[in-house]
C-alpha positions in Angstrom: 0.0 0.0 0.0 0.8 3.5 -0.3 -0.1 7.4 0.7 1.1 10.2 -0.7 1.5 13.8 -0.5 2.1 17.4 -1.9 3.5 20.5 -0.6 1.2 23.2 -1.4 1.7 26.8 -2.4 0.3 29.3 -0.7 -2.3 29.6 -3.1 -2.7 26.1 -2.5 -1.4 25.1 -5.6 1.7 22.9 -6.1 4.6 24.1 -8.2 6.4 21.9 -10.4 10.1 22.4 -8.2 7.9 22.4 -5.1 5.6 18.8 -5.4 7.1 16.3 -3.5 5.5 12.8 -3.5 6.2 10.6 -0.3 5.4 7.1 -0.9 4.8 4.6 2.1 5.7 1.4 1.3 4.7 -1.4 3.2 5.7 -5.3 3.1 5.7 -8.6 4.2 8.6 -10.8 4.5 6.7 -13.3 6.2 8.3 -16.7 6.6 5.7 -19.5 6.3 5.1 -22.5 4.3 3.7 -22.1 0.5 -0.1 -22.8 1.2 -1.0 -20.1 3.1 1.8 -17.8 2.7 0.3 -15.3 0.2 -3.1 -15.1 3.2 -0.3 -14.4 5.7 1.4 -12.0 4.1 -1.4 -10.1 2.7 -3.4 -9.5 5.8 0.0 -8.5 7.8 0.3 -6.0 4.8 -3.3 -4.7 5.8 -2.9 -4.7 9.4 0.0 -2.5 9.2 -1.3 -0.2 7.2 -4.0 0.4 9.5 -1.7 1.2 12.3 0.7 3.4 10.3 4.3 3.4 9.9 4.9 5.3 13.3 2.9 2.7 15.4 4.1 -0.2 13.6 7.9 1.2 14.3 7.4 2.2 17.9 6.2 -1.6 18.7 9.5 -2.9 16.9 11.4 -1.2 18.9 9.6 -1.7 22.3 9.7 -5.3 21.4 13.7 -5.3 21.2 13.7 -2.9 23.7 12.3 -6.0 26.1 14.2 -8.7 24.4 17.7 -7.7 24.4 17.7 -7.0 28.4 16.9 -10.6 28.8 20.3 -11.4 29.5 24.0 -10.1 28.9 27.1 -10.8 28.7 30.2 -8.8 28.3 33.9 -9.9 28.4 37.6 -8.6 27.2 37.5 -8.7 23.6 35.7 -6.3 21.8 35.4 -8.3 18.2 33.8 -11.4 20.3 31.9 -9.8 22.1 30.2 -8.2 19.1 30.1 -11.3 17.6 27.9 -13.1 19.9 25.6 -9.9 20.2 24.7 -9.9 16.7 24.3 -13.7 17.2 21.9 -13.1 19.3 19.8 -10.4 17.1 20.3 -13.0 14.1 18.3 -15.8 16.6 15.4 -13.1 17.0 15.0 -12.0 13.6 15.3 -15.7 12.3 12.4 -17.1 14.6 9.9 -16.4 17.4 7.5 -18.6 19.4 4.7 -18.8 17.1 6.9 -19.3 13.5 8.6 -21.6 11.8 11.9 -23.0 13.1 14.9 -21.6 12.6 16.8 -23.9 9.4 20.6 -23.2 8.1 19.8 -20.1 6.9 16.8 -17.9 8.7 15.5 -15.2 6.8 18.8 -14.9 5.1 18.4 -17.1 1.9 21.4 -16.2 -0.1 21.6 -17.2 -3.6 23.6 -20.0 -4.5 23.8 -21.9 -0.7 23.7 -25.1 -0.5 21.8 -24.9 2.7 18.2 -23.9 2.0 16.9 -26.8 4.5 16.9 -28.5 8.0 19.7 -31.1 8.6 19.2 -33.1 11.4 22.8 -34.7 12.1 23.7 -31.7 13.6 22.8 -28.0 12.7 19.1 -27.6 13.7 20.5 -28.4 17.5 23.9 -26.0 17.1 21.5 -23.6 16.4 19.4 -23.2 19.2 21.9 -24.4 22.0 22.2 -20.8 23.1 18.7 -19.4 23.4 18.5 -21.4 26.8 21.0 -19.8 28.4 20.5 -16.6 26.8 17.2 -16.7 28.8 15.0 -16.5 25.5 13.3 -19.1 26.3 10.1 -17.9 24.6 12.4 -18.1 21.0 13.2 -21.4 21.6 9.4 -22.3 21.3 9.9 -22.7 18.0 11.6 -25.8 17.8 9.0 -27.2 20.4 6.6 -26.2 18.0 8.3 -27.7 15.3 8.2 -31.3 16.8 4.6 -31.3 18.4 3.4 -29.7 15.0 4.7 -32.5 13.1 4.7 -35.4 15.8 2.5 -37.9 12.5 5.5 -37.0 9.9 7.8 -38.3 12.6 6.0 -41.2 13.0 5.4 -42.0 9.4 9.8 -41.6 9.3 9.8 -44.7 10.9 9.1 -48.4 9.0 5.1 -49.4 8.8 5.6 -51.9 11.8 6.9 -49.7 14.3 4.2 -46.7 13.8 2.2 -47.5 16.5 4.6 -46.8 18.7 7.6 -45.0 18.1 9.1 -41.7 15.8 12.2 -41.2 14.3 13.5 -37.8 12.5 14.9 -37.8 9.2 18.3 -39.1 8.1 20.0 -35.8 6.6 18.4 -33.2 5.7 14.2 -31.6 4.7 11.8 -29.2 4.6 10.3 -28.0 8.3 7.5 -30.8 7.7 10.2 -33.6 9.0 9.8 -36.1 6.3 12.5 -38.3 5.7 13.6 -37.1 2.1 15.8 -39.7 1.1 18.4 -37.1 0.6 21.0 -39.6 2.0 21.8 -42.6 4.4 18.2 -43.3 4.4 16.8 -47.0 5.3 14.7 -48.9 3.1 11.6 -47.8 1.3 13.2 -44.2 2.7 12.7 -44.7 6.3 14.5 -44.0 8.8 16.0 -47.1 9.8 18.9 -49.5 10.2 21.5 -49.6 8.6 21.8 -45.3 8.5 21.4 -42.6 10.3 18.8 -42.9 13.2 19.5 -40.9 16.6 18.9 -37.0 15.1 15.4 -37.1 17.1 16.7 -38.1 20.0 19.3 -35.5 19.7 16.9 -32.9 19.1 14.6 -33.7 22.1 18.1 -33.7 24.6 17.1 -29.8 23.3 13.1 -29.9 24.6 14.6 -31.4 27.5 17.0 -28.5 27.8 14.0 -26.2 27.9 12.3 -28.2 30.6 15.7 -28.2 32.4 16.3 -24.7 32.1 12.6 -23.3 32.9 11.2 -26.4 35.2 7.8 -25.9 33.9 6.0 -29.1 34.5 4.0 -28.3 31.1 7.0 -28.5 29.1 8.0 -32.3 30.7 4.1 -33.2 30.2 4.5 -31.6 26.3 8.2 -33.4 26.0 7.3 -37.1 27.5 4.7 -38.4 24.1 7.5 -38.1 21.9 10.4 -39.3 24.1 8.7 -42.2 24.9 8.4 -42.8 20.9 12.0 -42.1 20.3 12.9 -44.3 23.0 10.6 -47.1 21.7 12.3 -47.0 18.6 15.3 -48.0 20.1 13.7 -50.9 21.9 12.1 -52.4 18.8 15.3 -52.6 16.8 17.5 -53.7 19.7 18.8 -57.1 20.2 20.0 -59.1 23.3 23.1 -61.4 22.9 25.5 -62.2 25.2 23.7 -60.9 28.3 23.4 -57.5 27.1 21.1 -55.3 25.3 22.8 -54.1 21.3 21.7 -52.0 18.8 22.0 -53.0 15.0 24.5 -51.2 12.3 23.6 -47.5 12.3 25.3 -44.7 11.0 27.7 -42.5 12.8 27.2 -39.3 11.4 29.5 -38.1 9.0 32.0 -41.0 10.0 33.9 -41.7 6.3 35.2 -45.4 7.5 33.6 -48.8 8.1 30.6 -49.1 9.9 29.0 -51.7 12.6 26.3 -52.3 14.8 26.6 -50.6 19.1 27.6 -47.2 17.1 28.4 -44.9 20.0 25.9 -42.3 18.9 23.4 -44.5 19.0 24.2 -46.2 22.3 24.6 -42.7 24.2 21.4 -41.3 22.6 19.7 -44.4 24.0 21.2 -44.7 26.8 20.4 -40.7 27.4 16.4 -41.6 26.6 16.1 -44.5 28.5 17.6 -42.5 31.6 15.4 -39.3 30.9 12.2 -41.1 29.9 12.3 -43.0 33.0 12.9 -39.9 35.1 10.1 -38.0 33.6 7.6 -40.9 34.1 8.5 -40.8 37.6 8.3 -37.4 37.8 4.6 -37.2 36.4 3.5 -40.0 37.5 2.6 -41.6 34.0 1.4 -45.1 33.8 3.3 -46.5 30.8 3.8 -49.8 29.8 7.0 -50.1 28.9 8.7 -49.2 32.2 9.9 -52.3 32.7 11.0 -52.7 29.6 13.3 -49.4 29.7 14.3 -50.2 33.1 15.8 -53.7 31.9 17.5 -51.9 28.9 19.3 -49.4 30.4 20.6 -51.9 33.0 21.8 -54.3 30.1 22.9 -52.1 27.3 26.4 -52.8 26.2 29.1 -51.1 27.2 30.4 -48.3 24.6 32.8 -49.5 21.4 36.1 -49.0 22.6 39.7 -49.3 21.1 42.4 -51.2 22.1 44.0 -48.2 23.2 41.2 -47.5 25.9 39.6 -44.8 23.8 36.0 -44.4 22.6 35.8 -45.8 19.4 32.6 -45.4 16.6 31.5 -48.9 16.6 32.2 -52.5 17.4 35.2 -53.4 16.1 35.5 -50.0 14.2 38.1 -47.8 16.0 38.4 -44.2 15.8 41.2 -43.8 12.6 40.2 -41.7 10.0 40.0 -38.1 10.1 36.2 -37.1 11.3 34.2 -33.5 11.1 32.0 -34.6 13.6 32.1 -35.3 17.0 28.9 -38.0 17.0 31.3 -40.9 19.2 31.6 -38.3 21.9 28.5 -37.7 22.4 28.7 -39.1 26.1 31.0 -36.2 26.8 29.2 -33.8 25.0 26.3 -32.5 24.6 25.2 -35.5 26.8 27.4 -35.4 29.7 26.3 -38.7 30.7 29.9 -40.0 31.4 30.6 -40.0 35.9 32.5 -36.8 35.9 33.1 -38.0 40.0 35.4 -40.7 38.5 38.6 -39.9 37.6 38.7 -43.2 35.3 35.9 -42.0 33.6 37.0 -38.8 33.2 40.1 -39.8 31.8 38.7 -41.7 29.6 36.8 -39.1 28.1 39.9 -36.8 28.3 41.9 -39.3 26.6 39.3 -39.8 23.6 39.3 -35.8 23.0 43.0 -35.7 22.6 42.9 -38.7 19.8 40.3 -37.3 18.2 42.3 -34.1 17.8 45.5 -35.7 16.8 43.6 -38.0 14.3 41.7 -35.5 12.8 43.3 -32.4 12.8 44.9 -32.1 10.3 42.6 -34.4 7.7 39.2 -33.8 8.5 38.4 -31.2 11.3 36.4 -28.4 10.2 35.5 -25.3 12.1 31.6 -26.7 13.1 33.9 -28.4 15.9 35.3 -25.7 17.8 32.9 -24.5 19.8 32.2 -27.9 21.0 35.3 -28.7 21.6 35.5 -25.3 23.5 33.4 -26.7 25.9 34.8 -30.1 26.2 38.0 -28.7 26.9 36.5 -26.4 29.6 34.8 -29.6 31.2 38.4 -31.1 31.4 39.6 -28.0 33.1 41.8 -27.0 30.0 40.7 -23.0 30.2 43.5 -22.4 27.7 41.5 -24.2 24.9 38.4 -22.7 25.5 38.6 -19.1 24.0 41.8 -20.1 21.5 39.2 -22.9 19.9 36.9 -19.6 19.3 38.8 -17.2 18.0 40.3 -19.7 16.2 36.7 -20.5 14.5 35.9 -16.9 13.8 39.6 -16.0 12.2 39.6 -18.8 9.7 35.7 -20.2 8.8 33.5 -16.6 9.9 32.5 -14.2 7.0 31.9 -10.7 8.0 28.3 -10.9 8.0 29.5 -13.5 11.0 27.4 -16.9 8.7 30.1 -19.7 8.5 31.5 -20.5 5.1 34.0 -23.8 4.6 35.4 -24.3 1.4 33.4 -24.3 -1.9 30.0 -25.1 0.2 28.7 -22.0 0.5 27.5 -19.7 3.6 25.3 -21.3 6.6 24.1 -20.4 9.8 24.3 -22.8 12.5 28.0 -22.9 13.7 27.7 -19.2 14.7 25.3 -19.6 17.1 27.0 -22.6 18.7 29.6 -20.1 18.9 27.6 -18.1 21.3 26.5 -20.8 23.2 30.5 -21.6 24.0 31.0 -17.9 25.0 28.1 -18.3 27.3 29.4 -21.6 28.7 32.7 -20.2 29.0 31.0 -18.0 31.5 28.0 -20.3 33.1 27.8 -23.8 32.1 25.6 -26.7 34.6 27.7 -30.2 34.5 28.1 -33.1 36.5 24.9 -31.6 38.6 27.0 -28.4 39.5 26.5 -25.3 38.0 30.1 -23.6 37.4 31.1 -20.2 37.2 33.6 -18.6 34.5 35.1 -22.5 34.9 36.1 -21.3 31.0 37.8 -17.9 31.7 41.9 -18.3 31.7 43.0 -14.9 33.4 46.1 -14.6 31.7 43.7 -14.3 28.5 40.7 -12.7 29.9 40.9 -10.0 32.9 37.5 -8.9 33.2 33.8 -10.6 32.2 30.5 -10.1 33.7 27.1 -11.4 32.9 23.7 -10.5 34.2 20.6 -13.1 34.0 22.2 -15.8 32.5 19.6 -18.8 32.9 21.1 -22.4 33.8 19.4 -25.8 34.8 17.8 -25.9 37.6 15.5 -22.7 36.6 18.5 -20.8 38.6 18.9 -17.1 36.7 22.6 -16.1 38.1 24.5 -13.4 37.7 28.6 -12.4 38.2 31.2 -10.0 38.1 34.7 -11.8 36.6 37.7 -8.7 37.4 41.4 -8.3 38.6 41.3 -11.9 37.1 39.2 -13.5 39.9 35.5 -13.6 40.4 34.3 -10.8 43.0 30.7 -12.3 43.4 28.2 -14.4 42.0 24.0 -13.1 42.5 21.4 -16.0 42.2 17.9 -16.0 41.8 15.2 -18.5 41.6 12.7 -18.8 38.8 10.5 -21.5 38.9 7.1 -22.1 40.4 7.8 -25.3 41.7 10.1 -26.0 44.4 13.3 -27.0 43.5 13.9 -30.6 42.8 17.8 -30.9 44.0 20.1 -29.3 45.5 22.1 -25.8 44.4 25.6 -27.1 43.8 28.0 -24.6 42.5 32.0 -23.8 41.8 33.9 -21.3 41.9 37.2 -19.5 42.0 36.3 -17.6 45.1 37.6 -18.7 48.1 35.7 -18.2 51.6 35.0 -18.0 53.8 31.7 -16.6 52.0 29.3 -14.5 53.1 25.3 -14.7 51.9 23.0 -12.0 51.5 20.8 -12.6 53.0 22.1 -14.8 55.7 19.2 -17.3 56.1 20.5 -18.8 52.9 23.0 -20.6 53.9 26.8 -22.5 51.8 28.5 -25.9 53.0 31.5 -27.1 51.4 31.7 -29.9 49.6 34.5 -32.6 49.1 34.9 -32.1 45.0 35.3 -28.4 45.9 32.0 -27.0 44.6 29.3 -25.1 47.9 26.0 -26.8 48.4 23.6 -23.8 48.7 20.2 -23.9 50.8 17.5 -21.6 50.9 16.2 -20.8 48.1 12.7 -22.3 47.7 10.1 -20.1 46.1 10.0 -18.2 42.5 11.9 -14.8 43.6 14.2 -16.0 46.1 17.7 -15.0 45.7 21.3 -14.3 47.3 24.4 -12.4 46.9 27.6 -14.5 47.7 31.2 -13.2 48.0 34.3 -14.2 50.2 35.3 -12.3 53.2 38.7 -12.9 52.0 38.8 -10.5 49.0 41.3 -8.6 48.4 40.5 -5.1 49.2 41.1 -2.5 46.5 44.1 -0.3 47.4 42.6 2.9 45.6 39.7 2.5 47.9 38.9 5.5 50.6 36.4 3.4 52.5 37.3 2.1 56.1 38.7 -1.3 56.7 35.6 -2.9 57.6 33.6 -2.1 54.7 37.0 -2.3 51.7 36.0 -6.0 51.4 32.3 -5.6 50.5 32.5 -6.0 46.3 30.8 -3.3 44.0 27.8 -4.7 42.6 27.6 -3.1 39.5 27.6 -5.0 36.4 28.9 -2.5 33.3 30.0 -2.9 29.4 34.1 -4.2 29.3 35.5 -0.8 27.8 35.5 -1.5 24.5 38.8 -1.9 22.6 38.5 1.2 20.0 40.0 -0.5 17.0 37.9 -3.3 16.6 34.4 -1.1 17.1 32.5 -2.1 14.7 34.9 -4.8 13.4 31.9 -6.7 11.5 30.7 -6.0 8.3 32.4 -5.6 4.6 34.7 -3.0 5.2 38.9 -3.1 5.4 38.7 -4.3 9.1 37.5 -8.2 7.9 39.7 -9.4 5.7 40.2 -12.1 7.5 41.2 -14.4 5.4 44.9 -12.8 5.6 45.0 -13.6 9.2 48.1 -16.4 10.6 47.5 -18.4 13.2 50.9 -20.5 13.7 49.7 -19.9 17.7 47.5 -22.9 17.2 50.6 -25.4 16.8 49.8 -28.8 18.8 52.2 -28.0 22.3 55.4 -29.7 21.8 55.6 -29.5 17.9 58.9 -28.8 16.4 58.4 -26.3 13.8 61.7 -27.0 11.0 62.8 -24.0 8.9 64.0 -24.9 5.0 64.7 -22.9 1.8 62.5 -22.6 -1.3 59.0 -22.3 0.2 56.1 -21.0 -2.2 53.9 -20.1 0.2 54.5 -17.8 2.7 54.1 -15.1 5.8 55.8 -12.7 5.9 56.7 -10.2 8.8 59.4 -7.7 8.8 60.3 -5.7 12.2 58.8 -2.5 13.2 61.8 -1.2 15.2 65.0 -3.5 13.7 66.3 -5.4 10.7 64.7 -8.3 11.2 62.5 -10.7 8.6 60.5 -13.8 10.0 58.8 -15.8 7.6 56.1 -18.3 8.2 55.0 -21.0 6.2 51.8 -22.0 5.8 51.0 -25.2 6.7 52.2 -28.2 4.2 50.8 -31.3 3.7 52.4 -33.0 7.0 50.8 -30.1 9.2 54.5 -28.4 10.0 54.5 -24.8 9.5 58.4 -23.7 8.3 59.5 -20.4 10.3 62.7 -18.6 9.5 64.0 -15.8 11.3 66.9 -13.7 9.6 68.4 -10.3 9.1 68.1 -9.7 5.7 67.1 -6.3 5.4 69.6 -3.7 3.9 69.8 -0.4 3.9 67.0 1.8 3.0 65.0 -1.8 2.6 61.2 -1.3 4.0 60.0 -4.8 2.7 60.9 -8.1 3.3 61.8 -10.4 0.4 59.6 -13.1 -0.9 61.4 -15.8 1.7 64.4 -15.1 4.0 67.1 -17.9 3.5 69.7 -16.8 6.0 69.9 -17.8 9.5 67.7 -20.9 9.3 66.5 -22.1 12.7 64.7 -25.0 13.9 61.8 -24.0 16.8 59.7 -25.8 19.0 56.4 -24.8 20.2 56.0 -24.3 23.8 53.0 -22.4 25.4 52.4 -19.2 23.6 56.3 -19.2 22.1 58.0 -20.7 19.6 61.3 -21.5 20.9 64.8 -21.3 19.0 66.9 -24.6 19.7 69.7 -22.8 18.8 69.7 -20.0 20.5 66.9 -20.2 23.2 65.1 -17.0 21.5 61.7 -16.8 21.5 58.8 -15.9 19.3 56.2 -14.5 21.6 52.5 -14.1 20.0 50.9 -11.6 21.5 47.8 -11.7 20.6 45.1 -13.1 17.5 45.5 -10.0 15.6 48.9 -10.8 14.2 51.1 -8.8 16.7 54.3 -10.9 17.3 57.3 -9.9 19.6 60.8 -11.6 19.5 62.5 -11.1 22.8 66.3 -10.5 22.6 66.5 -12.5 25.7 66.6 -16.1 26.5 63.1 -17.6 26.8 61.7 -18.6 30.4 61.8 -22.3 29.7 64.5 -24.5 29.8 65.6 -25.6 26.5 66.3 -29.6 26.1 65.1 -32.8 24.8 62.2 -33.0 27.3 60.7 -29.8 26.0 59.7 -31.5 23.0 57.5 -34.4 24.8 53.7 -33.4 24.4 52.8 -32.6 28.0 49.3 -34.0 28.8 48.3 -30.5 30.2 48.6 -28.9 27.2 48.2 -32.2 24.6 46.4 -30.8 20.8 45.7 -27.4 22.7 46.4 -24.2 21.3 48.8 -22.4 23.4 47.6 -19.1 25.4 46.9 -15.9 23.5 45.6 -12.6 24.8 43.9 -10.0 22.8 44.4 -7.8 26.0 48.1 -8.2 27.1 49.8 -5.2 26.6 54.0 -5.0 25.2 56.5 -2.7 25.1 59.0 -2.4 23.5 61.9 -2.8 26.2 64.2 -6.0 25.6 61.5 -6.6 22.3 61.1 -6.3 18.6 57.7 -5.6 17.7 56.4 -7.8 14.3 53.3 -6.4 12.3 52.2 -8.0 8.8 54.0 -6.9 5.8 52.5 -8.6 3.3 49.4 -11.1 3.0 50.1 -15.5 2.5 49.7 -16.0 -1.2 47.4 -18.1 -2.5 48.9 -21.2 -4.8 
């Protein structure tokens, strides 16, 4: 529709330089399916021009105006942090309760993706892990409403036999109807069924449970259990019992290039995960359900996981983990599922030790930047803080475009990875594990001196809030949100030390053995506390008395933004990232071997010296070449092609790369390509045990910090001369 309008003369007439015609233009982009789309979009079109452009604009911006204050979150590192904001406005603007789900690319279709769909192996769930601890819990309707809209397409996935009884999502990929498409690894007469792909409902639903979890709204649970008993059912009519245990027939392990077998370990730890949950949630409700027994029996005799001979989790029986893999679908018992017994060290190690060889297998011949952020937050559950933030930036420097969608190789833009992104920065910060919530458990201080979120939501229904600064926590705020009592107990961990003091005292902390506080008190929708340690350190630039120095200041504020990455994102000069070097990702303990005639190369030349370094890319075997040499003359502002004097063999170590030779180091600074080379020997003690992988720091990348600040005292500063080269 449209209005329009004339200036008038004073004679009331309009001149031919004084007519000005405003047209109001109004549209729909509504995002429904094809047979009713052109009602929907119509009668939005009339609605809004009822109300106006000024009315329909103030009630877009009172509704962001209520959504962004959900939540926040703020941290040191001003490109990140604007990442996962806009992340968050994509999530809006791609869904709401009452529409369709968000698929790989929202609203955004861009011409030529190959990604105009669902897939259900991985993305639809990357996509929508953050919204419940962003506390948008009314976005992430839409996927509920997704599966209960479609509950008889899920059903019909499965073969004739099983229909009266159990669901299954589709294989790969479809339309937001959730009809097996036969677009691959389908079963026969395109079902869902053995032998491909058949645990991507029961992945999805670990994401309604999520929003149970994270809201304990007994409607949700009541909502969730008709479908979960169906997946679960599924499982139970294709197992088989042999040898005193419960086994599943050959399924798929998503992605997985190499043999397959029957007990996949995606399978089994989905199953294993429904069986557990199901029967909870019966419990819980109080449902009478037939197959109780039946559950209860298969969860006490499912086999054991596939593992290796080398003690690792493998992808199937008698299929080891060996060949490169872009997914992580054989860990799923360390994450997203978390089922492993994270209060025994043998399990934990286990886990640990199947991180690690899926790294070393894979990382060079197969990983792909989808994994990061996952294996962020693995890393963070193993303690490894290092990992955590290095495995993002890492992410968003090589596989983020500047309009932050994720792009890997010739396969076009798509939308899921970023938001699983977010969810890692939020985890980083608040993440609920081994039934203990854990505070900035992902924040290395050398990295990261000051974070603070307000409202982030965890399990439990707990909405907590924290202040992260001079590298410690100060204190941790947490409020209650659920209209049921709680149904465990408040377990947290922190870096705070007490003893602790509660506001307000009747809510009382007791220690626990595994370090984390048992916290009591809290019982009603409302109730919350404050908690800081009577030990802080007071601050020193502080007027205030003694007595009050060691009360914390409660405000929660924006991290000052670093001015030269303000508005970082967007096509413009600041994002060509695809320049960007990243030898600080170098697997710890890797010797890095300098050599002549290299055609592809960094290079740097010295700010304040005569100084060239030179980095290779990576060849095929993974080793970047780095040469360090003085081969500038006089009057020379540019470094050659290659430097060929002074060769040098290096070893990694931390954040340095270490000369054998000489024991000089190459320090990175930070992610932005700032290098120093210290003129003085490195801290570490240079020998043949510095090159042993040290299980600390085994396929991590070593430490960077975006806010560490250098001089130029005992240092030559590096900046980028000229850009890698593209063979």
């Amino acid at each position: 529709g449209y209005s329009e309008t004339r200036k008038q003369t004073q004679a009331g007439r309009a001149t031919s330089n004084e007519a000005m015609l405003t047209v109001e233009l109004t549209m729909s982009i509504t995002h429904v399916l094809p047979e009713k789309a052109d009602e929907v979009a119509c009668q939005q079109v009339e609605d809004a021009s009822k109300l106006g452009f000024e009315q329909v604009e103030a009630m877009n911006a009172e509704w962001w105006n209520a959504y962004y204050p959900q939540s926040f979150l703020t941290f040191t590192d001003t490109i990140m942090e604007s990442f996962y904001w806009i992340q968050m406005y994509k999530l809006a603007s791609g869904t709401r309760s009452d529409r369709e789900v968000y698929d790989l690319m929202g609203p955004w279709f861009i011409d030529g993706t190959g990604w105009p769909d669902l897939h259900w192996d991985l993305n639809v769930q990357l996509t929508y892990y953050p919204l419940y601890a962003a506390n948008r819990l009314d976005i992430a309707e839409s996927l509920k409403k997704l599966l209960d809209d479609n509950m008889q397409a899920l059903i019909n996935n499965v073969p004739v036999e099983y229909r009266n009884d159990s669901a299954a999502a589709p294989t790969g990929a479809s339309s937001d109807k959730c009809m097996e498409t036969c677009y691959w690894d389908h079963g026969a007469n395109c079902t869902t069924s053995s032998p491909s792909v058949v645990g991507n409902l029961m992945w999805t639903l670990q994401l309604y449970y999520s929003h149970y979890r994270y809201s304990m709204e007994e409607s949700v649970a009541r909502d969730l259990y008709p479908i979960l008993r169906r997946a679960v059912n599924y499982y139970t009519r294709i197992q088989f019992f042999q040898d005193g245990h419960y086994h599943l027939p050959v399924t798929f392990s998503p992605e997985y290039p190499g043999k397959r077998s029957n007990d996949t370990n995606y399978d089994l730890a989905l199953y294993r995960w429904g069986l557990q949950t199901a029967l909870y949630l019966n419990k819980l409700l109080n449902i009478t359900e037939p197959n109780v027994e039946l559950w209860t029996k298969s969860l006490q005799q499912l086999t054991p996981y596939s593992m290796d001979s080398d003690g690792n989790y493998g992808i199937a029986a008698n299929v080891p983990f060996s060949i490169g893999h872009r997914h992580f679908s054989h860990l799923f018992m360390v994450w997203p599922l978390s089922t492993i017994d994270w209060s025994n060290p043998a399990s934990v190690q286990t886990g640990r030790q199947s991180v690690d060889h899926w790294l070393s297998v894979s990382l060079h011949s197969g990983l792909t930047g989808f994994c990061r952020p996952p294996f962020a937050v693995m890393s963070m559950m193993f303690g490894r803080r290092e990992a955590v933030y290095t495995n993002l930036t890492y992410l968003v420097d090589n596989y983020i475009l500047p309009n932050t969608f994720y792009h890997e190789g010739e396969n076009g833009e798509c939308g899921e990875t970023p938001p699983m992104a977010a969810s890692a920065l939020q985890d980083m910060a608040l993440y609920y594990w081994g039934q203990t919530i854990h505070v900035f458990a992902g924040i290395a201080a050398d990295k990261i001196s000051d974070a603070s979120f307000y409202r982030l939501r965890t399990e439990g229904a707990y909405l907590v809030s924290a202040v992260f600064t001079k590298r410690a926590t100060q204190w941790i705020y947490i409020e209650y949100d659920s209209p049921t009592d709680p149904m465990e107990d408040l377990r947290i961990k922190t870096d705070m030390t007490g003893p602790y003091i509660t506001s307000p005292s009747s809510v009382k902390i007791s220690p626990n053995t595994d370090g984390s506080l048992t916290v009591t008190g809290l019982q009603n929708r409302g109730d919350a506390v404050m908690i800081y340690s009577s030990a802080r350190k007071a601050d020193s630039s502080s007027s205030k008395s003694s007595a009050t120095e060691m009360v914390p200041d409660f405000t929660i504020s924006p991290v000052t933004a670093q001015s030269q990455y303000v508005n970082y994102w967007g096509y413009h000069q600041k994002t060509s990232q695809s320049d960007s070097i990243h030898v600080e990702h170098l697997p710890e303990g890797m010797t890095v071997l300098a050599h002549r005639n290299v055609p592809d190369v960094f290079t740097f030349r010295s700010a304040h010296g005569s100084k060239c370094l030179a980095v290779d890319r990576c060849q095929g075997d993974g080793r970047p070449e780095v040469v360090l040499a003085d081969c500038l003359g006089p009057g020379q502002t540019r470094c050659p092609t290659y430097c060929d004097a002074c060769e040098q063999n290096w070893v990694v170590h931390k954040q340095h790369l270490i000369s054998q030779a000489t024991g000089q180091c190459i320090r990175f600074i930070d992610r932005h390509q700032q290098l120093s080379i210290d003129n003085v020997k490195c801290p570490f003690p240079i020998g043949s045990g510095l090159l042993q992988p040290q299980e600390e720091f085994l396929w991590q990348p070593p430490v960077h910090s975006p806010t560490v600040a250098y001089t130029t005292n005992n240092a030559t500063e590096f900046l980028i001369l000229n850009n890698i080269v593209h063979v």
